[in-house]
GUGUTOR-376037 format. One line per 10 residues: number of its first residue (from 0); their letters; for each residue x, z, y of N, C-alpha, C. Coordinates in nm, 3 decimals, padded with zeros to 5 digits. Atoms other than C-alpha are relative to their C-alpha. Example, Ala and Ser with C-alpha at 12.3 -4.5 7.8 and 13.67 -1.06 7.14 Angstrom:
<recs>
0	AS	00.089 00.000 -00.119 01.230 00.780 -00.450 00.090 00.000 00.120 | -00.082 -00.006 -00.119 01.367 00.714 -00.106 -00.077 00.073 00.109 $
</recs>
This chain:
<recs>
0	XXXXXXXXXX	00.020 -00.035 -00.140 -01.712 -00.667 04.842 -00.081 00.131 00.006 | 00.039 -00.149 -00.020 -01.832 -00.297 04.922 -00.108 -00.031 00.122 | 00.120 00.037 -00.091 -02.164 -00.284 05.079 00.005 00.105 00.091 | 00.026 -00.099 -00.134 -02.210 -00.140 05.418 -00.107 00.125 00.021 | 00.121 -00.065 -00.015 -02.417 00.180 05.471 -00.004 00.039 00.086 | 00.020 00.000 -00.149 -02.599 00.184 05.818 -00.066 00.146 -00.025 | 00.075 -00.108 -00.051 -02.805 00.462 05.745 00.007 00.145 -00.105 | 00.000 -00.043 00.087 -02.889 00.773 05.574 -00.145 00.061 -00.077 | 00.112 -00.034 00.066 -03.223 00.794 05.469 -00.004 00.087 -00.080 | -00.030 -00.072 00.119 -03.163 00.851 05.137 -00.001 00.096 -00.014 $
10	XXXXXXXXXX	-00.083 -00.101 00.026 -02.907 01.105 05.168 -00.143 00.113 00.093 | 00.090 -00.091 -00.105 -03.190 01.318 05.450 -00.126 00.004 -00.101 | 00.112 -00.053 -00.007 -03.480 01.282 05.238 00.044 00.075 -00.159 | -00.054 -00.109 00.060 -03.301 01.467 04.931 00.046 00.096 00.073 | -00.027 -00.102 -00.083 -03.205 01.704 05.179 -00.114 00.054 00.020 | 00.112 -00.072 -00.019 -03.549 01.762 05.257 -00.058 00.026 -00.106 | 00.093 -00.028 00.192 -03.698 01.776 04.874 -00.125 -00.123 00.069 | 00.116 00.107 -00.004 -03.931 01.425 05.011 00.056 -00.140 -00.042 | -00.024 00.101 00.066 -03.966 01.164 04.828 -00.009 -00.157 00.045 | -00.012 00.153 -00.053 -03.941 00.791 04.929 -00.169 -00.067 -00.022 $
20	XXXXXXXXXX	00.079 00.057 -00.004 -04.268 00.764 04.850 -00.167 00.088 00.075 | 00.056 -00.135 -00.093 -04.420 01.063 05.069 -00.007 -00.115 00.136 | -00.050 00.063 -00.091 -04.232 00.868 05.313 -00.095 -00.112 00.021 | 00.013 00.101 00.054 -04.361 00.540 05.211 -00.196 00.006 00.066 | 00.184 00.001 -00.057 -04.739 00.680 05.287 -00.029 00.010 00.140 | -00.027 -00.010 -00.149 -04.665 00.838 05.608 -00.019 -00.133 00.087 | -00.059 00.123 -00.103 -04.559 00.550 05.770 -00.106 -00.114 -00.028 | 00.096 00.097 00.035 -04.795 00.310 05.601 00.077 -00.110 -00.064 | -00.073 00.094 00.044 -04.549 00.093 05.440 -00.006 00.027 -00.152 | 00.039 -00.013 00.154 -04.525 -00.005 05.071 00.194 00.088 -00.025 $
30	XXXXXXXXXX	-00.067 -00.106 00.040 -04.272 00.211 04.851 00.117 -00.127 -00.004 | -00.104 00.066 00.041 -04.056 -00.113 04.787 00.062 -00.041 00.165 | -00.009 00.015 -00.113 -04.021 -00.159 05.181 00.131 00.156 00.011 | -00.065 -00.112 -00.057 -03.887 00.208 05.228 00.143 -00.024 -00.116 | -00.110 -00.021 00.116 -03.661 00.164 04.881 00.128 -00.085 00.053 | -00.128 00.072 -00.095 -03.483 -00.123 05.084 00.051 00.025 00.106 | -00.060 -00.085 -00.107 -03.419 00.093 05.360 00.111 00.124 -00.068 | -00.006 -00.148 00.096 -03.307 00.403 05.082 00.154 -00.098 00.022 | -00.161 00.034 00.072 -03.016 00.133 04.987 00.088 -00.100 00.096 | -00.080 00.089 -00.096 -02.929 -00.059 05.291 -00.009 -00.156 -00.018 $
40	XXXXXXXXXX	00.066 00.144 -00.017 -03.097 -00.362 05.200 00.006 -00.075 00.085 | 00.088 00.132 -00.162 -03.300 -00.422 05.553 00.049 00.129 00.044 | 00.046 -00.056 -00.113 -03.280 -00.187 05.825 -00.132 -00.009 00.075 | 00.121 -00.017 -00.049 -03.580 -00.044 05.969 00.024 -00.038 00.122 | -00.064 00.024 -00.176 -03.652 -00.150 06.356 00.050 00.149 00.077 | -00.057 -00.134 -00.112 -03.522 00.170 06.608 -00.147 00.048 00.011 | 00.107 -00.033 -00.022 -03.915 00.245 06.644 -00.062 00.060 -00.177 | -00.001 -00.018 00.192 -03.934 00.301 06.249 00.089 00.129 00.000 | -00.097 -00.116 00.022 -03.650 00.540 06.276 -00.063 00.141 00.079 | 00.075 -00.071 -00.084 -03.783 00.726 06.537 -00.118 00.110 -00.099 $
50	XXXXXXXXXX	00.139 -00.010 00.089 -04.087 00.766 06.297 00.038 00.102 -00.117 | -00.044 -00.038 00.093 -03.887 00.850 06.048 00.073 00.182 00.020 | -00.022 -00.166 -00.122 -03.735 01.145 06.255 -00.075 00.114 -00.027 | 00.078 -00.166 -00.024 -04.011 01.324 06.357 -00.095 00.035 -00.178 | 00.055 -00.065 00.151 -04.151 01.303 05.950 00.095 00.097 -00.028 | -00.140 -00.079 00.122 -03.838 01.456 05.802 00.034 00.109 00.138 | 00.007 -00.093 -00.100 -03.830 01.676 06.140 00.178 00.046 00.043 | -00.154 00.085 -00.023 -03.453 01.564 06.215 00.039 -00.031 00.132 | -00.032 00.109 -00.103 -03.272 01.426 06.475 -00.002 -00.065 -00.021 | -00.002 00.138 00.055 -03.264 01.080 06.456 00.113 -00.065 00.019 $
60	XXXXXXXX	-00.104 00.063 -00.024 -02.904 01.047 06.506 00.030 00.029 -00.211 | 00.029 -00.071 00.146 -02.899 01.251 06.133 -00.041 -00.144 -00.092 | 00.005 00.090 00.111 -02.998 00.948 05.981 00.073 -00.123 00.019 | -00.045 00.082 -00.041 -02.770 00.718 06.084 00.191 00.045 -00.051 | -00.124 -00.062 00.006 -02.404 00.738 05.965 00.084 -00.011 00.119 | -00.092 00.034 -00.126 -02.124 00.782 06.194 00.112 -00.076 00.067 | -00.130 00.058 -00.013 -01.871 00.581 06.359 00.094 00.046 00.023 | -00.092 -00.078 -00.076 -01.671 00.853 06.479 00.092 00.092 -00.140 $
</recs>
């Protein structure tokens, strides 16, 4: 079964040269929290993303793949 990918974290914070665990401080969360976001584990809540946004200085549609 092929796993679903909701978001793109990942792919945005190699785009930016930041590391998951830059990230990981920012926010206040542990590094294994953000790593299950990196791979589509969990999903963060919509207030997390947000967060995540204005770190990586993004839109916050940008991290999200598309349906279109």
């Amino acid at each position: 079964m092929t796993k679903i990918h909701y978001n793109r974290i990942k792919a945005v914070l190699a785009e930016k040269n930041v590391s998951s665990k830059d990230l990981a401080q920012h926010l206040g969360k542990t590094e294994s929290t953000v790593s299950r976001w990196c791979t589509n584990d969990v999903q963060p809540a919509v207030e997390i993303f947000y967060q995540i946004s204005e770190f990586l200085n993004v839109d916050i549609r940008e991290l999200f793949v598309s349906t279109k």
